[in-house]
Wavefront OBJ file of the C-alpha trace (Angstrom):
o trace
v -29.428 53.335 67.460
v -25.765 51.988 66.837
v -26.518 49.189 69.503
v -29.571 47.991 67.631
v -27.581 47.696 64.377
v -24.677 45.915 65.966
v -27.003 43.539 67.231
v -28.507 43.314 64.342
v -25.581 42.497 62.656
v -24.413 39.789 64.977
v -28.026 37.851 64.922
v -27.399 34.894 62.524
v -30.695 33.303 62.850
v -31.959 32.339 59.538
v -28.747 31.925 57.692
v -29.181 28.166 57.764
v -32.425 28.149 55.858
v -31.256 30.927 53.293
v -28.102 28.829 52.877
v -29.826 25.665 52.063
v -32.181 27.535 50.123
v -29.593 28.095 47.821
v -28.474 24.990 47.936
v -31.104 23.573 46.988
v -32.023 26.600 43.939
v -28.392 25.072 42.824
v -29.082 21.705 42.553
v -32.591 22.357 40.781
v -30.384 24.190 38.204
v -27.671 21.468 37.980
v -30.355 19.056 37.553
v -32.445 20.959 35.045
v -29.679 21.615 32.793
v -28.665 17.769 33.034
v -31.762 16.430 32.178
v -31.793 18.725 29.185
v -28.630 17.528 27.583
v -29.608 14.044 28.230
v -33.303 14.239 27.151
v -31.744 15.607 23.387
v -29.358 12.908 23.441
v -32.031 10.474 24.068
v -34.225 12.388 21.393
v -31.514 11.671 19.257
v -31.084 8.265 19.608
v -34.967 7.074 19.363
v -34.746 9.108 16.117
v -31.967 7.277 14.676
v -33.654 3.826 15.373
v -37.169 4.498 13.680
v -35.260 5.716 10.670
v -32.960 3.106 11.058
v -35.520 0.414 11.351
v -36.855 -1.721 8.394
v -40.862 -0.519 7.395
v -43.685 -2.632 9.079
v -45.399 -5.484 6.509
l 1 2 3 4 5 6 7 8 9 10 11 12 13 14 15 16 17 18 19 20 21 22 23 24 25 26 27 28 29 30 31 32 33 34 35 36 37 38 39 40 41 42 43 44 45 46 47 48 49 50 51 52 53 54 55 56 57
């Protein structure tokens, strides 16, 4: 039994894809929180334009 859990142990197969699984579940968050804070920034701005902007006619 202790030889099957020592190998066990030792097998790394599969930490590559769980690693850039990660990866990649940190990037999607990086990105999703980015987009936020520029989308209400850009929000913002189109906003102040039309209210800015002289009335059609």
């Amino acid at each position: 039994m202790r030889s099957v859990f020592a190998c066990f142990i030792r097998d790394e197969s599969g930490t590559a894809a769980i690693e850039y699984g990660l990866i990649a579940a940190g990037l999607a968050v990086a990105l999703l929180t980015a987009v936020q804070a520029v989308g209400g920034s850009i929000d913002e701005l189109f906003n102040q334009a039309a209210v800015d902007l002289p009335p059609k006619g």
